[in-house]
C-alpha positions in Angstrom: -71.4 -35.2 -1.2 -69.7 -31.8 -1.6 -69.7 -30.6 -5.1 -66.6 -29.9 -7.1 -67.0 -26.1 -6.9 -67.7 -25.9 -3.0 -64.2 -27.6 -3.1 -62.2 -25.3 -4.8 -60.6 -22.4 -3.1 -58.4 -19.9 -4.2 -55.4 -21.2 -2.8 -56.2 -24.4 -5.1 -56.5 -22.1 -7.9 -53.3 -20.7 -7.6 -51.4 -24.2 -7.1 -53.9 -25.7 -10.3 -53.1 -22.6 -12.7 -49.7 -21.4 -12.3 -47.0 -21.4 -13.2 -49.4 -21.5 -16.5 -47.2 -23.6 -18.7 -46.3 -25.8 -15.6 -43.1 -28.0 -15.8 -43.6 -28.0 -19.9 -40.6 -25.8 -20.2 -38.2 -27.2 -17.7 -39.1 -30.7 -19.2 -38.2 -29.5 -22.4 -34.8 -27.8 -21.5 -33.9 -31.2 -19.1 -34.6 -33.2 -22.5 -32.8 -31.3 -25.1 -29.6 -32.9 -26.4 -27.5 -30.0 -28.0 -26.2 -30.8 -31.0 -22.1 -30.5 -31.2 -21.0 -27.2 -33.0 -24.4 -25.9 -31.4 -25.9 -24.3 -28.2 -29.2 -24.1 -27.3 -31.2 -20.7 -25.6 -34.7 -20.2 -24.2 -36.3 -16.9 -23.3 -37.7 -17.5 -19.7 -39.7 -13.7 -19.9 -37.8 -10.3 -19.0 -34.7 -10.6 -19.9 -34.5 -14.5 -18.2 -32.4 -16.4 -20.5 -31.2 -20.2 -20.4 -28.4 -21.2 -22.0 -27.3 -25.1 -22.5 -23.9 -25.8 -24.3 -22.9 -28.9 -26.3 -21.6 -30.6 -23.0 -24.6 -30.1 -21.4 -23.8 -26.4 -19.1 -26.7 -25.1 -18.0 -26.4 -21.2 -17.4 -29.1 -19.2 -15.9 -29.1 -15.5 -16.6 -31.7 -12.7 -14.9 -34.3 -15.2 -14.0 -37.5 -13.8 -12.6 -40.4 -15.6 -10.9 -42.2 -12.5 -9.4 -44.7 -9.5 -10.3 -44.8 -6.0 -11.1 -47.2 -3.9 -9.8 -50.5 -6.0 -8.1 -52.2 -2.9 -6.8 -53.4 0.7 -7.7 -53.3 1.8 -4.0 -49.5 3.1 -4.3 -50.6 6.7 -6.1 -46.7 7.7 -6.7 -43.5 6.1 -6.6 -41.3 6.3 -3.7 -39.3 9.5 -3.6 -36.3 8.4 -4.8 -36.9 5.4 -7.1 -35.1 4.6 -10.5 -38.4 5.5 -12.8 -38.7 8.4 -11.0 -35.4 9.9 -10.6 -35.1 8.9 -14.9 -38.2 10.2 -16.0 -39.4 13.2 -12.9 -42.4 11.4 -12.8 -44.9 11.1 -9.6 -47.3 8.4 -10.3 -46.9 4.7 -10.5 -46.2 3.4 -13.3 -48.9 0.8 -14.8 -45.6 -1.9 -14.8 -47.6 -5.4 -14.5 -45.9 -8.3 -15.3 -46.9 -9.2 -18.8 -45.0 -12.3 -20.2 -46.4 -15.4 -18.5 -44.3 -17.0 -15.9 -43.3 -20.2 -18.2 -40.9 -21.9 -16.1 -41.4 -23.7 -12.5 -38.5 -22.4 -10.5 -39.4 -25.5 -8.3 -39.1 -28.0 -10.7 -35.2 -26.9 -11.6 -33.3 -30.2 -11.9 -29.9 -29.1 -12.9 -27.9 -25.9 -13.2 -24.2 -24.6 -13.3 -24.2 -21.4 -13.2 -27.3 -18.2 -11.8 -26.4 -15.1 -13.3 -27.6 -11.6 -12.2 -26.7 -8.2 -14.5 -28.0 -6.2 -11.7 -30.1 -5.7 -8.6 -33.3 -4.5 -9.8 -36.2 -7.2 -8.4 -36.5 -8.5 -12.4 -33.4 -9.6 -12.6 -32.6 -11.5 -9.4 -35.5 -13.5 -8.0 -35.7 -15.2 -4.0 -37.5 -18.2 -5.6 -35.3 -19.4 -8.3 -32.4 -18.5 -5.4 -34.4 -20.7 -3.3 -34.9 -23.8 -5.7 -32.0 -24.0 -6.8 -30.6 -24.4 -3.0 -32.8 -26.5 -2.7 -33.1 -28.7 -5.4 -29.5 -28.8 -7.3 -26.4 -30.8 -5.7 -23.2 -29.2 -5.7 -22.1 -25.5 -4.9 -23.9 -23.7 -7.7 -22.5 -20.7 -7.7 -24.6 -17.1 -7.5 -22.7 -14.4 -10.1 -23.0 -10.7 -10.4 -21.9 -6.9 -9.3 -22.0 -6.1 -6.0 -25.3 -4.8 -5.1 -26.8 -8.4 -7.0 -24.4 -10.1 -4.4 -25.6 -7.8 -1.4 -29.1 -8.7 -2.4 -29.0 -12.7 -2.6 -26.6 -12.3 0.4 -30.2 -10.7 2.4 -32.3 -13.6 0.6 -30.0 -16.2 2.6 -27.7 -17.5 0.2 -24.6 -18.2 1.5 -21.5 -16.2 1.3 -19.1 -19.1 0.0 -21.6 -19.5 -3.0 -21.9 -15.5 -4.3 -19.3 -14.6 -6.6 -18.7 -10.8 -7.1 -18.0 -9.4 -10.7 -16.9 -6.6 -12.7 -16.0 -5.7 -16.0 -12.5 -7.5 -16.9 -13.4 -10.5 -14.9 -13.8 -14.1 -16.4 -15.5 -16.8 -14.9 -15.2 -20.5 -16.3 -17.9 -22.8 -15.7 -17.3 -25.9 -17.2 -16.7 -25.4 -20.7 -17.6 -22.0 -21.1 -16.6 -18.8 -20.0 -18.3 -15.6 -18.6 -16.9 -12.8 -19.7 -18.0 -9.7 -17.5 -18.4 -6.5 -19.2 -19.4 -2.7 -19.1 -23.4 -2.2 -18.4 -24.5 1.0 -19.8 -28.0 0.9 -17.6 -28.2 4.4 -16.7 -31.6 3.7 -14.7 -29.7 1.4 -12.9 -27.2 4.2 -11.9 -29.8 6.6 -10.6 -31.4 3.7 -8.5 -30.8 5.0 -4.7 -32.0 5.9 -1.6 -32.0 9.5 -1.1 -32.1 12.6 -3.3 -29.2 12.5 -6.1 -29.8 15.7 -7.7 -27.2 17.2 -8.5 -24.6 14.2 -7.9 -23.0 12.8 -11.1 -22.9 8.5 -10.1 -19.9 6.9 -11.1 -20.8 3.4 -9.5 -22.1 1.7 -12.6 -19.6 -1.4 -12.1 -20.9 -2.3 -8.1 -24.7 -2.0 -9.6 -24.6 -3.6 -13.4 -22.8 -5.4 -15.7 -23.1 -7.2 -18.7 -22.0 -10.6 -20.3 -20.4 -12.2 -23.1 -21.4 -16.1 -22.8 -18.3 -18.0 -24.5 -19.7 -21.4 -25.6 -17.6 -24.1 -27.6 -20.2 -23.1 -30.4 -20.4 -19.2 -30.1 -20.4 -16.3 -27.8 -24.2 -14.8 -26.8 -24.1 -11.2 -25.6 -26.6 -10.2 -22.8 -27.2 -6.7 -22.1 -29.3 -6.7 -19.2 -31.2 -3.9 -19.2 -28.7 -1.3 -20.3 -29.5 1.4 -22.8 -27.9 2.5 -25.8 -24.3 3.4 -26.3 -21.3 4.2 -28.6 -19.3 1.5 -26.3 -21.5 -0.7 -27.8 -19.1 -0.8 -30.6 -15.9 -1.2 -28.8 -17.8 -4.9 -27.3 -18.2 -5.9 -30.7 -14.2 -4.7 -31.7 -12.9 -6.6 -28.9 -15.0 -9.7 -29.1 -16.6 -12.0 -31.1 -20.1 -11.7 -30.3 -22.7 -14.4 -32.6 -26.0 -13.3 -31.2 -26.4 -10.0 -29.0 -29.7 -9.4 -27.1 -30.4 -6.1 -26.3 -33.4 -4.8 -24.3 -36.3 -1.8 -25.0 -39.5 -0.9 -23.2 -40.6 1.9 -21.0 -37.7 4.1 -21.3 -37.6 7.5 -23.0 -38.8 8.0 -26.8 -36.4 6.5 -29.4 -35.7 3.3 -27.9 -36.5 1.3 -30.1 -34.0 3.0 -32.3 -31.3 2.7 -30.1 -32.0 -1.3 -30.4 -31.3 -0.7 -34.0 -28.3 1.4 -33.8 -26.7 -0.6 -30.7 -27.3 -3.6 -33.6 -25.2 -1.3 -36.3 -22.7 -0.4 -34.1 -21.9 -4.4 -32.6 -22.5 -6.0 -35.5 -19.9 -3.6 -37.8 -17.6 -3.7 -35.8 -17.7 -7.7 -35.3 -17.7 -7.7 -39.3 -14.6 -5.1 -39.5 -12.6 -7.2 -37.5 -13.4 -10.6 -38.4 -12.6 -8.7 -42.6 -9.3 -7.6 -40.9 -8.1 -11.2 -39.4 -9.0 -12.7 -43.1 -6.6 -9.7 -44.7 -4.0 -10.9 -42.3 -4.4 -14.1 -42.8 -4.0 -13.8 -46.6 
């Protein structure tokens, strides 16, 4: 008789140990009754986000099933890429994946809406595209700029299902609305294919965006990956924003900060104007 170990291979491995919290999470999220007057959201890792609404509207934001970096073989970046062309820069960056992936892409049951803020491989995945084909009935549709349309468009998704956004657009999906808005990823603007130096980009809108989530309980504000900015402020003039996620990590010095400040700016102005309506109203 073979023993347990001569059994095991590392293709068993992989199947027995990941995702590592198996289908706990999509369980959980397939189970939760949201409360009227209430939504419910789930950090998936990156800046993955699930949102389910009162009426049960599932809405999938920047879900990502895949790695960084496996591998110190690659000595530099390619010539041209985003870290590179931010930062001057030559060597890869250490950028391993480090939150756990804690939900089974394959294992998706239900979903109304897959939301991309831009292009960049952490914030549109082939395997959650893939599932979701796969596993969810009706025409689920695929939103996001351009180049997030271009790229599920080369994974095989359909035409018919890929929406294309920007800024000023709204999108309902059941009983909530997607309100596109201004990205302010300047790493996502330098991302190209050949030598921009010396080119000021001014295709922000075809390569990012971000999103105000309107549920029947409260609007959630999702940033993507964009940096700081004093725009930041006219977001929270012009809408009601309850939560606001912003993102930091490997960029320049003093981004944590800019988490802070892009938090003064959106939530004073969202104060300042909800004071103003109660001086109208009285």
């Amino acid at each position: 008789m073979m023993s347990q170990v001569d059994e095991i291979t590392r293709e068993k491995w992989i199947l027995g140990a990941f995702p590592e919290w198996g289908t706990w999470l999509n369980e959980e999220i397939d189970q939760e009754v949201v409360e009227k007057g209430t939504f419910a959201m789930w950090w998936i890792g990156c800046t993955g986000l699930w949102v389910k609404t009162e009426n049960n509207t599932n809405i999938a934001v920047d879900l990502w099933f895949g790695n960084g970096k496996r591998s110190k073989k690659t000595k530099e970046m390619a010539p041209f890429h985003q870290m590179r062309n931010m930062t001057g820069g030559r060597m890869t960056q250490p950028n391993l994946r480090a939150a756990p992936i804690v939900y089974d892409p394959f294992a998706v049951t239900s979903v109304d809406a897959v939301l991309s803020t831009h292009y960049h491989n952490d914030h549109i995945d082939p395997y959650f595209a893939a599932a979701v084909l796969k596993n969810v009935e009706g025409d689920v549709p695929f939103i996001g700029p351009m180049k997030s349309v271009e790229k599920w468009l080369s994974y095989g998704v359909p035409k018919e299902r890929c929406i294309t956004v920007k800024p000023g657009d709204v999108i309902k999906i059941k009983d909530t609305e997607i309100v596109v808005l201004d990205s302010f990823d300047r790493t996502c603007l330098v991302t190209n294919d050949e030598d921009v130096r010396g080119v000021c980009p001014t295709d922000m809108d075809e390569k990012a965006v971000n999103y105000l989530i309107k549920t029947p309980a409260g609007n959630i504000y999702h940033s993507g990956d964009s940096h700081y900015s004093v725009y930041y402020a006219k977001h929270g003039k012009d809408h009601q924003i309850d939560v606001a996620l912003g993102s930091y990590g490997e960029n320049p010095i003093g981004n944590i900060a800019e988490a802070l400040r892009t938090a003064s700016r959106m939530s004073r102005m969202c104060r300042s104007e909800a004071s103003y309506r109660r001086q109208k109203e009285c």
